[in-house]
N, C-alpha and C positions, 0 to 999 in steps of 0.2 A: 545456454547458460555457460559462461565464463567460467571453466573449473581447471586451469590451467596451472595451477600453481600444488592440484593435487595429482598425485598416481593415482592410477585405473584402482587399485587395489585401497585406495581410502576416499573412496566414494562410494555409497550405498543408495541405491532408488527401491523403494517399496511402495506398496499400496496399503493402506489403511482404511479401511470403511471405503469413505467413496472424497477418500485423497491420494496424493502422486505424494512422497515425502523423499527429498533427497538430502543427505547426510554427507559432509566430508571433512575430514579431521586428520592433521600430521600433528606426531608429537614435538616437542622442540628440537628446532634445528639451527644450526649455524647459518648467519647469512651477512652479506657486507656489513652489518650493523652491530651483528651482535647476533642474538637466538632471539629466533621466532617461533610462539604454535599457533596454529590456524584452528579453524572448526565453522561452520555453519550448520543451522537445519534449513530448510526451503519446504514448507506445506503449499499442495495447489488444488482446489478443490475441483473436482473430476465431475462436470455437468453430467446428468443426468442419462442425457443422450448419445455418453459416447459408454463404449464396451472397456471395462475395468479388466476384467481379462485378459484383453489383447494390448494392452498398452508394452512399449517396447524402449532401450533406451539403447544411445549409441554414442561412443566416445571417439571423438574425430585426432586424428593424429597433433594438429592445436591446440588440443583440449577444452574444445566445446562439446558440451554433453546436451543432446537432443531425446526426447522423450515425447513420443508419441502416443496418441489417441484415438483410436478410429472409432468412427458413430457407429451408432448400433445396427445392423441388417436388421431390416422390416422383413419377415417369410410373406409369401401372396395370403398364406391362409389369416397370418394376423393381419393384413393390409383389408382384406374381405370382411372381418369382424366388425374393422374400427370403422365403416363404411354403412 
């Protein structure tokens, strides 16, 4: 995601229920035009199958912000269960 236009420090990624919600908001600023403020929300709904707990986020020196999801580890003894 294109977040370039924010600082690391006003951008926010949380979990909610079983969503990703990313936030980011500058107050008005001066810019070739005149003053600008920005804001978005971003909801992403988090399948079922991936681990809500380990989701991870990373802000690239361009200011793409990646947010990852990794599926859930199966244990052998729940694999033997569902079997």
């Amino acid at each position: 995601m294109d977040v370039q236009q924010f600082s690391p420090n006003e951008i926010t990624v949380k979990t909610v229920d079983n969503c990703v919600i990313v936030e980011a908001k500058h107050e008005e600023k001066k810019d070739e035009h005149g003053f600008i403020s920005r804001q978005f929300v971003r909801r992403y709904v988090v399948p079922s199958s991936h681990d809500l707990l380990s989701i991870t986020s990373s802000l690239s020196s361009d200011g793409v912000l990646t947010i990852s999801a990794p599926k859930k580890v199966k244990f052998a003894d729940q694999m033997l269960d569902e079997e």
